[in-house]
C-alpha positions as CSV (number, residue, x, y, z in Angstrom):
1,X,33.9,-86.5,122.6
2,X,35.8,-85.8,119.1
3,X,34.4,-82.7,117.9
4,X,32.8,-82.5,114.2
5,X,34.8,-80.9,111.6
6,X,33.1,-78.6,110.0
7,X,32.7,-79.0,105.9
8,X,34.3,-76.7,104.1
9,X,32.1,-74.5,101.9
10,X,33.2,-72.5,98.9
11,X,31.9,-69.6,97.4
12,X,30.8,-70.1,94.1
13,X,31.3,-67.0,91.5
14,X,31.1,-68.4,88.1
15,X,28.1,-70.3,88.4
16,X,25.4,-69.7,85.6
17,X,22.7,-67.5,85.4
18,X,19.7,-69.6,86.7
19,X,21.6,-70.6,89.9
20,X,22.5,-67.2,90.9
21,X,18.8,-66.2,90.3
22,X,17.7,-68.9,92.9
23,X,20.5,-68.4,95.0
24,X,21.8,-71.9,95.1
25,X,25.3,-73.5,94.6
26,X,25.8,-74.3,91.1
27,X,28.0,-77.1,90.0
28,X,29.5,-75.7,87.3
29,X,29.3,-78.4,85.3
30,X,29.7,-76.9,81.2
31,X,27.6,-76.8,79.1
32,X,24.9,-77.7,81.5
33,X,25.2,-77.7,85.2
34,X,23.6,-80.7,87.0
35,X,21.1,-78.5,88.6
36,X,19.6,-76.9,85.2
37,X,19.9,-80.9,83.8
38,X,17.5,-82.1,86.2
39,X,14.8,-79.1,86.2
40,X,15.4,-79.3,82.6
41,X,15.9,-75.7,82.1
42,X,18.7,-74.1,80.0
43,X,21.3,-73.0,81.7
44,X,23.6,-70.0,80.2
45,X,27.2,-68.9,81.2
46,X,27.2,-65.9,79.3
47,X,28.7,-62.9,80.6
48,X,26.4,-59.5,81.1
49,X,27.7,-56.1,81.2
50,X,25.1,-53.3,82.6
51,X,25.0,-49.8,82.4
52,X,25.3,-47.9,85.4
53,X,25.2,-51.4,88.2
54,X,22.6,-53.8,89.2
55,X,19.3,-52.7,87.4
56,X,16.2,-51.5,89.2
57,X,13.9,-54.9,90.2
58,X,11.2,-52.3,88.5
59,X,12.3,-50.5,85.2
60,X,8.9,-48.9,84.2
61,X,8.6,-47.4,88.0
62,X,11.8,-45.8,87.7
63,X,11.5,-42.3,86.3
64,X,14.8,-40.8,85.5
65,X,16.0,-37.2,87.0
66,X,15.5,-34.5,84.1
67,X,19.3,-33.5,83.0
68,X,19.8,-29.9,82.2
69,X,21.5,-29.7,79.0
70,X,25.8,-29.5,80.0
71,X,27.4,-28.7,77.1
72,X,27.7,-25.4,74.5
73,X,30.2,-24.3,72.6
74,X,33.4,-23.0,72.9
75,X,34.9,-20.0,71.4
76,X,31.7,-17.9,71.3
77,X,31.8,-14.0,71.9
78,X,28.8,-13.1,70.3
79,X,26.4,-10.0,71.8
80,X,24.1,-12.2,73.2
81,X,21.7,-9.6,74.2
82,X,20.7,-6.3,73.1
83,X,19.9,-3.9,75.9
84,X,17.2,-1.4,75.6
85,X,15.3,-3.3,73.0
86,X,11.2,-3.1,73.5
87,X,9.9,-6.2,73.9
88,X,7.5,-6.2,70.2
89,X,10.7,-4.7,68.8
90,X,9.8,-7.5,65.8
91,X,6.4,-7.8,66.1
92,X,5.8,-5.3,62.8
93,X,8.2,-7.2,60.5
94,X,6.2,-10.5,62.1
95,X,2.9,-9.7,61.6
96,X,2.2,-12.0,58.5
97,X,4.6,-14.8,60.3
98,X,1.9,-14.8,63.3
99,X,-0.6,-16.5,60.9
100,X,1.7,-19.1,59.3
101,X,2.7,-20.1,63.3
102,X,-1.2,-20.4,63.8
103,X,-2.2,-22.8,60.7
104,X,0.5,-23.8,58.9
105,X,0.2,-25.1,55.5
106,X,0.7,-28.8,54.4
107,X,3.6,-29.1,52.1
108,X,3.1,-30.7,48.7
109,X,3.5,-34.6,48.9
110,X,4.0,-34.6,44.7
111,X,4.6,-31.5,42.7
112,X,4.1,-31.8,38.8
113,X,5.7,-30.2,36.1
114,X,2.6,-28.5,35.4
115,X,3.6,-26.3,38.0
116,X,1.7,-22.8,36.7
117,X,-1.6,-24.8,37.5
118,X,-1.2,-25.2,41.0
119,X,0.7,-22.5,42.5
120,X,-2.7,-20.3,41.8
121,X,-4.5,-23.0,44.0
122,X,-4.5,-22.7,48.1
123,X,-3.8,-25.3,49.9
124,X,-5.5,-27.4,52.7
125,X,-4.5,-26.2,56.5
126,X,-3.6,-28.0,59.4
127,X,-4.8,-26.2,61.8
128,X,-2.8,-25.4,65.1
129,X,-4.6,-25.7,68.6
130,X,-2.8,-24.5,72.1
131,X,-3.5,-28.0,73.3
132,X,-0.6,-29.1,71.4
133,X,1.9,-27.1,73.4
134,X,0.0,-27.9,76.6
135,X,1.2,-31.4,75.7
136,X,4.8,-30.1,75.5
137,X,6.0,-32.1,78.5
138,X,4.5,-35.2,77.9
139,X,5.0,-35.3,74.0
140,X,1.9,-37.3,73.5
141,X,1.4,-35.3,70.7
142,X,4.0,-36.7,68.7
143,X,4.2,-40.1,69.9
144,X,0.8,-40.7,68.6
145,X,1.7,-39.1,65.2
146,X,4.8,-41.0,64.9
147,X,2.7,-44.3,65.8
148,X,-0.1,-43.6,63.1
149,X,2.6,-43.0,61.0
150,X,4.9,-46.1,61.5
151,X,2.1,-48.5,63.1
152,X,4.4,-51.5,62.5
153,X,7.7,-50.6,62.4
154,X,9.6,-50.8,65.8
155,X,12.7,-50.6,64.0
156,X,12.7,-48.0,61.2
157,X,14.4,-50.0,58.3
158,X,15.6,-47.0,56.9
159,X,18.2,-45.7,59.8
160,X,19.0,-49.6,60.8
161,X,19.7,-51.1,57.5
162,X,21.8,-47.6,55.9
163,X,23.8,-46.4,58.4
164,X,23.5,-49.4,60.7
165,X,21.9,-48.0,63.8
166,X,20.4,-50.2,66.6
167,X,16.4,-49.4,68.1
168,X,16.5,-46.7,70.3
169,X,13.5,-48.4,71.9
170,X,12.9,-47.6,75.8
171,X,12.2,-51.1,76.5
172,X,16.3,-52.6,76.0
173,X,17.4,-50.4,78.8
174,X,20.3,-52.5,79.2
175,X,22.1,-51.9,75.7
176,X,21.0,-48.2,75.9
177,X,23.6,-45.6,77.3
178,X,21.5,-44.3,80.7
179,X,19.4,-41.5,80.5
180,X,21.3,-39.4,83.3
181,X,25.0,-39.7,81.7
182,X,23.3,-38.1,78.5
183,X,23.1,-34.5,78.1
184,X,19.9,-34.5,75.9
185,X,16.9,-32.3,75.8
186,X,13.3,-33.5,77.1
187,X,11.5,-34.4,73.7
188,X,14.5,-36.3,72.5
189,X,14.7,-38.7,75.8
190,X,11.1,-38.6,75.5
191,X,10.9,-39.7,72.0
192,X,13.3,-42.0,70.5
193,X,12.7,-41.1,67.1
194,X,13.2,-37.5,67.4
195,X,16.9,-39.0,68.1
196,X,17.0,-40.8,65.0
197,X,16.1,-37.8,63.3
198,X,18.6,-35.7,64.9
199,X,21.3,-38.3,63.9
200,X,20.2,-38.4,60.1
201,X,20.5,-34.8,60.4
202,X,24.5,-34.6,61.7
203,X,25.0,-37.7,59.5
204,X,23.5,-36.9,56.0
205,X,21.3,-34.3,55.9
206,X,23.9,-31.5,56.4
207,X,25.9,-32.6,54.1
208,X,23.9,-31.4,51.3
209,X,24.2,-28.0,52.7
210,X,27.5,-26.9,51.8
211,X,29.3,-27.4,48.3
212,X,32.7,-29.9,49.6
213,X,31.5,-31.5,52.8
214,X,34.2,-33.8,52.2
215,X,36.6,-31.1,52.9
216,X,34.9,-29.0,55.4
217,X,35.5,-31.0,58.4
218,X,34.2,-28.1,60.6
219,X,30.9,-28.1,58.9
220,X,29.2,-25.8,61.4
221,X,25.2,-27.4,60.4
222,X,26.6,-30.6,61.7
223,X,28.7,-29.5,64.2
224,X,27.8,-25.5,66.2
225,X,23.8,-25.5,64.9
226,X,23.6,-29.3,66.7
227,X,24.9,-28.2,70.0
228,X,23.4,-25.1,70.5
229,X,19.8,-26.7,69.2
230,X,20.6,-28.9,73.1
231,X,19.7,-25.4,74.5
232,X,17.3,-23.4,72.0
233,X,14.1,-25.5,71.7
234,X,12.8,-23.8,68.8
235,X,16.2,-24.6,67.0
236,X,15.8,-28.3,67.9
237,X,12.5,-28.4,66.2
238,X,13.5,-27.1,63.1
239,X,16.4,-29.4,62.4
240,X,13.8,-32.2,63.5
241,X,11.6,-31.2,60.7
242,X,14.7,-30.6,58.0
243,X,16.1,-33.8,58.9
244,X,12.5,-35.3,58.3
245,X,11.5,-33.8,54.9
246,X,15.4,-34.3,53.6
247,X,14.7,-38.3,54.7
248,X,11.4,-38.3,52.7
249,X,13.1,-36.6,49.9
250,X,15.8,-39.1,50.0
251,X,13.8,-42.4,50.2
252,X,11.2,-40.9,47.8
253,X,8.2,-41.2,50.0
254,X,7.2,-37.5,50.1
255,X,4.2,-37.1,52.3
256,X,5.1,-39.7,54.9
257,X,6.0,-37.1,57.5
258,X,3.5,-34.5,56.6
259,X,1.6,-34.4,59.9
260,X,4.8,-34.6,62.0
261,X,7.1,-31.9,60.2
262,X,4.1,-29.6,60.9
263,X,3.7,-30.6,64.2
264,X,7.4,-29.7,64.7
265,X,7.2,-26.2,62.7
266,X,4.2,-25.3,64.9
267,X,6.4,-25.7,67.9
268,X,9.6,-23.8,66.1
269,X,7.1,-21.0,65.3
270,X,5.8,-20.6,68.3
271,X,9.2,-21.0,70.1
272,X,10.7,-18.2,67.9
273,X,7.9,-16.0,68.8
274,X,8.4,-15.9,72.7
275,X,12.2,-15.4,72.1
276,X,11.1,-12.1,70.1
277,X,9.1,-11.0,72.6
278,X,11.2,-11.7,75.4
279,X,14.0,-8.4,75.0
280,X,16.6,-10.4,76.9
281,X,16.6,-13.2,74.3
282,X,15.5,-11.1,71.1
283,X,18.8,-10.9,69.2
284,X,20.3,-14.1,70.8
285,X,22.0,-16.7,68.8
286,X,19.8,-19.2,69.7
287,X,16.6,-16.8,67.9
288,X,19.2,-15.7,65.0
289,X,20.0,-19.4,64.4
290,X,16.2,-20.6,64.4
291,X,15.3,-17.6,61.9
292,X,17.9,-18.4,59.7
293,X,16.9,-22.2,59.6
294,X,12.9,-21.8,59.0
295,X,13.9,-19.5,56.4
296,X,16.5,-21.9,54.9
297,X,13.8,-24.6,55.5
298,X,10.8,-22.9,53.8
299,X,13.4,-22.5,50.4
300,X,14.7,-25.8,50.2
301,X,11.2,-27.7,51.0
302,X,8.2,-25.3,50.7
303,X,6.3,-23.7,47.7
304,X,5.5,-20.6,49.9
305,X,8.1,-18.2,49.7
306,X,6.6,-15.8,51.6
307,X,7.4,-17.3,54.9
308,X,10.9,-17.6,53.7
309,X,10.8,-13.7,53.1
310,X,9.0,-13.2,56.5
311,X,11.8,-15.0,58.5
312,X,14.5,-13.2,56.5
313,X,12.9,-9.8,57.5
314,X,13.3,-11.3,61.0
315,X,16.8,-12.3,60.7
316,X,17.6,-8.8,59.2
317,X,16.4,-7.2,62.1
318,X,18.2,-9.4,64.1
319,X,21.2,-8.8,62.5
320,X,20.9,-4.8,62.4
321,X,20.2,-4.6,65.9
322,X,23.5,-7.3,66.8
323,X,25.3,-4.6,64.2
324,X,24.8,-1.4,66.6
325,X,25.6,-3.2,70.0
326,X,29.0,-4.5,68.4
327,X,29.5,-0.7,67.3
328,X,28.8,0.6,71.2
329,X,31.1,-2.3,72.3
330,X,34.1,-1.2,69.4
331,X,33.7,2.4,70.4
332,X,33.6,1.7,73.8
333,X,37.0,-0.4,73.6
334,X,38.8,1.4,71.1
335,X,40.9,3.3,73.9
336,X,42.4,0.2,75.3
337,X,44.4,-1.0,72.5
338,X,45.8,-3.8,74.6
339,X,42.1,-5.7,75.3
340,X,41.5,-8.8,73.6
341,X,38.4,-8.0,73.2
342,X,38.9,-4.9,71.2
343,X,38.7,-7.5,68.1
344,X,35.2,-9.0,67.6
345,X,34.7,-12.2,66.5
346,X,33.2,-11.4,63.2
347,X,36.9,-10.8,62.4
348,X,38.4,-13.7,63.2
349,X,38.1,-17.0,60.9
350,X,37.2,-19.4,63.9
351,X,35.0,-22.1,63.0
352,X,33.9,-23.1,66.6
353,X,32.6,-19.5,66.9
354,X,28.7,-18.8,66.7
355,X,28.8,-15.3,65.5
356,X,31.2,-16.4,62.6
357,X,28.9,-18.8,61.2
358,X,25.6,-16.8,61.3
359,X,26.6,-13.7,60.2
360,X,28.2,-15.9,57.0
361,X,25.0,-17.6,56.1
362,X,22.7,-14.6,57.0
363,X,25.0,-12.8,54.4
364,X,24.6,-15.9,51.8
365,X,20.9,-15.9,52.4
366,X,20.6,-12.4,52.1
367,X,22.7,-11.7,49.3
368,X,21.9,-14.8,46.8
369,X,18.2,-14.5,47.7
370,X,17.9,-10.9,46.2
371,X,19.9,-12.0,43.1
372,X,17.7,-15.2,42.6
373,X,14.1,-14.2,43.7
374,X,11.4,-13.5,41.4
375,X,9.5,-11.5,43.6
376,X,9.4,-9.0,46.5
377,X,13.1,-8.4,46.0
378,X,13.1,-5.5,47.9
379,X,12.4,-7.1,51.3
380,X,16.3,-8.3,50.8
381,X,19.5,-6.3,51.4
382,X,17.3,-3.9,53.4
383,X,20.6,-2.5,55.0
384,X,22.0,-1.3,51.8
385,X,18.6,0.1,50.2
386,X,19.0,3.4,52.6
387,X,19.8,5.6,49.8
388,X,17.7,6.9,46.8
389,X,19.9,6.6,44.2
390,X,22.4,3.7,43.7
391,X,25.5,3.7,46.2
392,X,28.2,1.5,45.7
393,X,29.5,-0.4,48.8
394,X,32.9,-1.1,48.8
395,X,32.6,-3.6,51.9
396,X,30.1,-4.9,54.0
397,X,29.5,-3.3,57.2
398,X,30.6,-5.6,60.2
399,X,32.5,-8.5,58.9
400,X,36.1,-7.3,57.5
401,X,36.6,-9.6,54.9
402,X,40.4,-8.2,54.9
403,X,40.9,-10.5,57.9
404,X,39.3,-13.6,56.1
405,X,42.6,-13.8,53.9
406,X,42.1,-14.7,50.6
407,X,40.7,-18.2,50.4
408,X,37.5,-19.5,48.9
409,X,34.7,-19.8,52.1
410,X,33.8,-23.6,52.8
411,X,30.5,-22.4,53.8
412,X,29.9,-19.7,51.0
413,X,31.1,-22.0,48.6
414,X,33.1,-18.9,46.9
415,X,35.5,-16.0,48.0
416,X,34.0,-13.4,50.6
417,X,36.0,-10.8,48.9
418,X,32.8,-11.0,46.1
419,X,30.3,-10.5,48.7
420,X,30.0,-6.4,48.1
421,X,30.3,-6.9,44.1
422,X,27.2,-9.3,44.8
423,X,25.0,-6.6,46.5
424,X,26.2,-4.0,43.8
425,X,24.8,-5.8,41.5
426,X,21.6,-6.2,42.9
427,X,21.6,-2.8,43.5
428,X,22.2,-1.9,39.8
429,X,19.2,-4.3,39.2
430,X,16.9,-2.0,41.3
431,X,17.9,1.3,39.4
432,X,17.1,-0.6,36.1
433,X,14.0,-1.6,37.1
434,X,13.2,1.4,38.5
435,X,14.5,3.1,35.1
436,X,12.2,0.8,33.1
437,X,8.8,1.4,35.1
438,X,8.6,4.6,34.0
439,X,6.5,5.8,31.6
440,X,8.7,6.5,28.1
441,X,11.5,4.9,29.0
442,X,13.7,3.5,26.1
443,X,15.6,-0.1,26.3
444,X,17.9,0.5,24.0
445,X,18.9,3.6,26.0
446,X,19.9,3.4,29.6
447,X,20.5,6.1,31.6
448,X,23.9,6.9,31.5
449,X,24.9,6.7,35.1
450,X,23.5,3.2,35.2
451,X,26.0,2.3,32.1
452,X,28.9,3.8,33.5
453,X,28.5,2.3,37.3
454,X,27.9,-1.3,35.9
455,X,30.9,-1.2,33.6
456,X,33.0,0.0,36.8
457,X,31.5,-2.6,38.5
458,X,32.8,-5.4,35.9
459,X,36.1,-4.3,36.0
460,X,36.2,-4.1,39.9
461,X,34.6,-7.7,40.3
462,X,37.0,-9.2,37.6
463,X,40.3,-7.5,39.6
464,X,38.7,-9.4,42.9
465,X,38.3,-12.3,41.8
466,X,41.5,-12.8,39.6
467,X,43.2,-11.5,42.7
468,X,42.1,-14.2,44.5
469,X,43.1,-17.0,42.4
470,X,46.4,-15.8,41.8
471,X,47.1,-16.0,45.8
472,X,45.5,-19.7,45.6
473,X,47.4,-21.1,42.8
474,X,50.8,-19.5,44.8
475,X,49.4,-21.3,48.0
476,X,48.6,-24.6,45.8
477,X,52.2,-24.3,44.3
478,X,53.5,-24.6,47.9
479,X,51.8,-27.4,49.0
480,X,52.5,-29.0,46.1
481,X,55.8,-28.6,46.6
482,X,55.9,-29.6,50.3
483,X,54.7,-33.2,49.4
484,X,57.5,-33.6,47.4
485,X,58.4,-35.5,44.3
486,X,57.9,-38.7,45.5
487,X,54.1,-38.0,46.6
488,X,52.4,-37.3,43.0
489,X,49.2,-39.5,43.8
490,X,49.3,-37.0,47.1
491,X,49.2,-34.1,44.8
492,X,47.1,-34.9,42.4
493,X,44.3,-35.8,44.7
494,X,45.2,-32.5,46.6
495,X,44.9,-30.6,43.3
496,X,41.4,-32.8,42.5
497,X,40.1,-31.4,45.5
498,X,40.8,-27.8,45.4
499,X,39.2,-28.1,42.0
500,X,35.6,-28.3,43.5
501,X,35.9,-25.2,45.6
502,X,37.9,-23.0,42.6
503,X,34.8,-24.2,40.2
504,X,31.8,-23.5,42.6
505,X,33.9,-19.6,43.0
506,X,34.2,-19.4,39.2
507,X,30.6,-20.3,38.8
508,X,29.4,-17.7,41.6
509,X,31.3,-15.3,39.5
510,X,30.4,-16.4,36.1
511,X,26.3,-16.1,37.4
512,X,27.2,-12.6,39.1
513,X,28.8,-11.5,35.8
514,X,25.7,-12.9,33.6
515,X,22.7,-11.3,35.5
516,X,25.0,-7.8,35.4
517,X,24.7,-8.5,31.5
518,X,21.3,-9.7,31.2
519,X,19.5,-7.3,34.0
520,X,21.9,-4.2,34.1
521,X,23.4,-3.8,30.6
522,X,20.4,-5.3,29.5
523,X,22.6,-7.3,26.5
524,X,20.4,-10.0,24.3
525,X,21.3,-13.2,24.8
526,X,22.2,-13.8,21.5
527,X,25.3,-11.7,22.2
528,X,28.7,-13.5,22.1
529,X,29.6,-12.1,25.4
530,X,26.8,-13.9,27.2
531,X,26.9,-17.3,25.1
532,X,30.5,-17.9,25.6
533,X,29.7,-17.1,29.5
534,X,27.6,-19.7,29.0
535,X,29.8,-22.1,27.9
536,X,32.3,-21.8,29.9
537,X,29.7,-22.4,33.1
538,X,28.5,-25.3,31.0
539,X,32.0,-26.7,30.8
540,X,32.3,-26.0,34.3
541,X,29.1,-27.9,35.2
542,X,30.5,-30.8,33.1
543,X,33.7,-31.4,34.0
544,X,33.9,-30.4,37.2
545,X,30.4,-30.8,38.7
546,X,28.7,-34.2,39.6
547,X,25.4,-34.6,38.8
548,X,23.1,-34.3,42.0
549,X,25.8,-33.5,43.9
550,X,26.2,-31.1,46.9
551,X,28.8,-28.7,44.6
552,X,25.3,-28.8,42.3
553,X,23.5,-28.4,44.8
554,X,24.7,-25.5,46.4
555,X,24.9,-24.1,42.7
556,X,21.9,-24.6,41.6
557,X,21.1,-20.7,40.8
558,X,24.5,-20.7,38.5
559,X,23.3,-24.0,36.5
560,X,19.9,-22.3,36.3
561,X,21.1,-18.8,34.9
562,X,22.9,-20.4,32.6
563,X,20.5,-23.0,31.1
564,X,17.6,-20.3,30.7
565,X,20.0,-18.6,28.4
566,X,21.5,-21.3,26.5
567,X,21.1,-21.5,23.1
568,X,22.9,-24.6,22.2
569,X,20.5,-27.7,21.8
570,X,22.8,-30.7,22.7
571,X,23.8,-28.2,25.9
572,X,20.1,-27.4,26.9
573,X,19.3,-31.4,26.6
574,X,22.4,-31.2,28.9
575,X,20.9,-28.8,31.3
576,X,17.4,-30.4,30.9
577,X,19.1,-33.9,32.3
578,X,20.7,-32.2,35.1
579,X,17.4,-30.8,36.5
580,X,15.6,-33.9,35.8
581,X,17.6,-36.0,37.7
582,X,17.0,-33.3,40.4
583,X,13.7,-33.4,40.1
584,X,13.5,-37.0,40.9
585,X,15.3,-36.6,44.4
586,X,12.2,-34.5,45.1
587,X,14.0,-31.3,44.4
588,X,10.7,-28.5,44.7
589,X,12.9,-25.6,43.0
590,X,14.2,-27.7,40.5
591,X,10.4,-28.5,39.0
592,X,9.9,-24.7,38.9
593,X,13.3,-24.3,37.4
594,X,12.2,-26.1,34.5
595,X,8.8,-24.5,33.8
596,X,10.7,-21.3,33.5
597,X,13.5,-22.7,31.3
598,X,11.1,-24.2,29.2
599,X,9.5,-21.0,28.4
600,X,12.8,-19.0,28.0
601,X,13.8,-21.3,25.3
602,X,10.2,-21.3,23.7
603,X,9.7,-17.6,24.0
604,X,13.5,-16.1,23.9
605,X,12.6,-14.1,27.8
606,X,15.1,-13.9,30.5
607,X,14.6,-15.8,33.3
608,X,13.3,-13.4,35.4
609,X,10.6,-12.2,33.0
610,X,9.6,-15.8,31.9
611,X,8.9,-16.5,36.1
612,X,6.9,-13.2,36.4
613,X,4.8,-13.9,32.8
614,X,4.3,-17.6,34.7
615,X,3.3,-16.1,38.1
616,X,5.9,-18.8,39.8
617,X,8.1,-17.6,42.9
618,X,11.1,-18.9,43.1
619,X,14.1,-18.5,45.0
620,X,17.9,-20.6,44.2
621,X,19.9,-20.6,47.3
């Protein structure tokens, strides 16, 4: 008997897609296989790439592992902790804070010019249950907020069609990155738009928060606050809700995230509170970093200024009590010359490191907000108001700006080395006002003390700051230099640059030098010492300065000192544009700004005078 041969059968692997579903051979006939021809279904050949292998046959079954957040940030050697410190070591300085986390107030969708009328008025509350933090886990909450708000819109146009972002949307698992190789907090796996948010904020919204962002490639709001926001909750919240009322702002749709930026504040509130009363985490980074950003958050976007003030107190006390462990740790090191540790961080000009960047904008809140607010002035600079008379300081305690080399700060947006004239100033401003609420006390006569420390002051802040620029214009030669003669384009562009940062420092010094006129000296402002001031900042603002820029921006008190005092017409239709055009992106401080310049120039009152007389609070950072 001839055995049967047996037929040879070949695997098939590039068979389409229909075939391998049904497990049958396929032909592989192109474009259509024979078997797809006569069910007369389509057949496809494409090729599929997966995430993480074969998906589950049940995606909505499939609950991922939560993922502890895996990465922080490098270079940090910042006191963490304060030992010793009583667990309602803030609650005093907190007390009025407690109420704003309990029913926050609704920010206003449109703000008039008519400005005097409604900052008299109280506004509606939202008010703030425990059931929404109950609902933490689940984030119910805010999915249903973010659904009444967006009912139709799966794909936000805004973030797909400007900076070309696909849907985030948990139903295309597939061309999503899986949840398990992403080191992402709960509420932003949880709620895809909350990742959007985050992204607008590396993206755009921190750009606006330093003066060159072009230059500053180490940008710490879009780089260190990001990554340590993966581990401090409360932080996370509050850029949410920053990047949220900056995209309103932007799009000019104020209002359209109302209920969800308060949602998000009423968790960074509450957040912030636990880490105060928590003594382990009380003078953390995480709760230095969170105080610093409500406060920022309640200038840039709010018309209540006393939060602002109340978070500033917070971070003050933060920053006190960080001050007196890194004095335990110095003395404690000071015998072993040869630690590494014997220099703190707050020395060193790293940009990866934590305590760097907060103690430089704590200082630049700080410092600019006494200088610029109109009211309750003395709840800044609370570490230098320990004497009762005026004390000049020649640096400020903790951060030796001898180390920072002289360079204009990225951050600051001028040279640290003004800092301590900054503070004198405001200082000077005190004792003045102090000089003037007593009863018989003569304008035209200060105090001769008062006269003689803010004429040593001048001279002091004009030998810093020409000090400065003389190193920068020898560095500038020598870069110039190194590109050669052949690279004049190269130069040129290098030169354009390091104009932005050198006007922003002039500006900072030109404001500092007009209030010690104007609120120290007391000098009209018909003198010729404050108009060509003036001009100069003017010229400044004109030739160097783009018009709703972030330089402007970050300037905004200079351009404002200067345009309540102006007394040129074609310059104050110059300064009247400028804030106009601000005021259309939505700019809150800008539509007080020009309530208060329209009085100065109607009624011949500084600034500060014309804003009391108004009843407006108002604070330029």
């Amino acid at each position: 008997m001839v055995p049967l041969e047996k037929k040879k059968i070949t695997r098939v692997r590039l068979g389409c897609h229909r075939c391998k579903k049904l497990k049958v051979k396929c032909p592989e006939q192109k474009p259509t296989c024979a078997t797809c021809l006569k069910a007369g279904a389509s057949c496809d050949y494409s090729i599929k790439l997966t995430w993480g292998g074969r998906p589950f046959k049940n995606t909505h079954k499939h609950k991922p592992a939560p993922t502890p957040a895996s990465f922080a940030v490098s270079g940090c050697t910042s006191p963490d902790r304060s030992p010793g410190i009583p667990a309602m070591f803030f609650s005093t300085a907190f007390s009025d804070l407690l109420d704003s986390c309990a029913a926050r107030a609704p920010l206003d969708p449109r703000a008039t010019v008519h400005l005097q009328h409604a900052i008299g008025s109280p506004q509606p509350h939202l008010s703030y249950t425990e059931q929404n933090m109950d609902r933490c886990d689940s984030f119910s909450a805010d999915l249903a907020r973010i659904e009444r708000t967006f009912p139709t819109e799966q794909r936000l146009p805004f973030f797909d069609n400007a900076y070309g972002l696909a849907s985030l949307s948990q139903q295309a698992p597939v061309h999503s990155i899986p949840p398990l190789l992403v080191p992402l907090p709960e509420i932003l796996l949880k709620v895809p738009y909350y990742r959007q948010l985050l992204h607008f904020w590396v993206n755009v919204a921190a750009e606006n928060l330093v003066p060159a962002p072009y230059l500053y490639k180490d940008n710490p709001f879009k780089i260190i606050l990001p990554q340590m926001a993966m581990h401090y909750p409360g932080l996370l919240t509050t850029i949410l809700a920053f990047a949220a009322r900056a995209r309103d702002d932007l799009e000019g749709s104020p209002g359209t995230h109302l209920k969800i930026i308060d949602q998000l504040l009423g968790r960074s509130c509450d957040e912030l509170l636990r880490q105060l009363r928590d003594h382990s985490e009380a003078t953390s980074d995480g709760t230095f970093a969170t105080s610093l950003l409500l406060s920022s958050f309640e200038v840039v976007h709010s018309n209540d200024f006393s939060k602002h003030r109340a978070h500033t107190t917070g971070a003050s006390q933060i920053m006190a009590a960080r001050a007196r462990k890194f004095r335990r740790e110095s003395r404690g090191s000071a015998d072993d010359t040869d630690s590494p540790s014997s220099e703190s961080s707050t020395t060193r000009r790293d940009e990866s490191d934590i305590a760097y960047f907060l103690l430089r904008w704590f200082m630049y809140v700080d410092v600019l907000g006494a200088l610029s607010s109109t009211q309750d002035r003395m709840k800044y600079l609370r570490a230098y108001r320990t004497h009762s008379v005026y004390t000049p300081i020649e640096s400020i305690p903790h951060l030796n700006t001898d180390d920072w080399g002289r360079d204009i700060d990225f951050l600051l947006g001028f040279d640290p080395k003004l800092l301590p004239h900054f503070v004198n100033i405001s200082l000077l401003i005190d004792e003045v006002e102090k000089y003037m609420a007593t009863p018989g006390s003569d304008v035209t006569c200060l105090p001769i003390p008062i006269t003689v420390a803010a004429l040593e002051l001048k001279e002091k802040f004009l030998k810093s700051y020409e000090a400065g620029e003389a190193k920068r214009l020898i560095v500038l030669d020598e870069m110039i230099e190194q590109n050669g003669r052949f690279a004049a384009a190269r130069s040129r562009d290098l030169m354009t640059k390091d104009n932005i940062l050198r006007s922003t420092n002039r500006l900072y010094y030109n404001a500092g030098l007009l209030n010690l006129y104007r609120r120290v000296l007391l000098l009209p402002r018909l003198s010729c010492l404050v108009q060509d001031l003036i001009a100069e900042i003017t010229d400044i603002f004109e030739l160097y300065i783009e018009p709703c820029s972030p330089a402007e921006i970050c300037t905004i008190f200079c351009l404002f000192c200067a345009g309540c005092d102006n007394l040129n017409e074609e310059k104050r239709a110059f300064y009247r544009g400028r804030f106009e055009a601000l005021v259309r992106q939505e700019n809150m401080n800008a539509i007080k700004s020009l309530v208060i310049m329209d009085r100065c120039w109607d009624t011949g009152e500084d600034w500060y005078t014309a804003a009391n007389m108004l009843a407006i609070d108002l604070v330029l950072l």
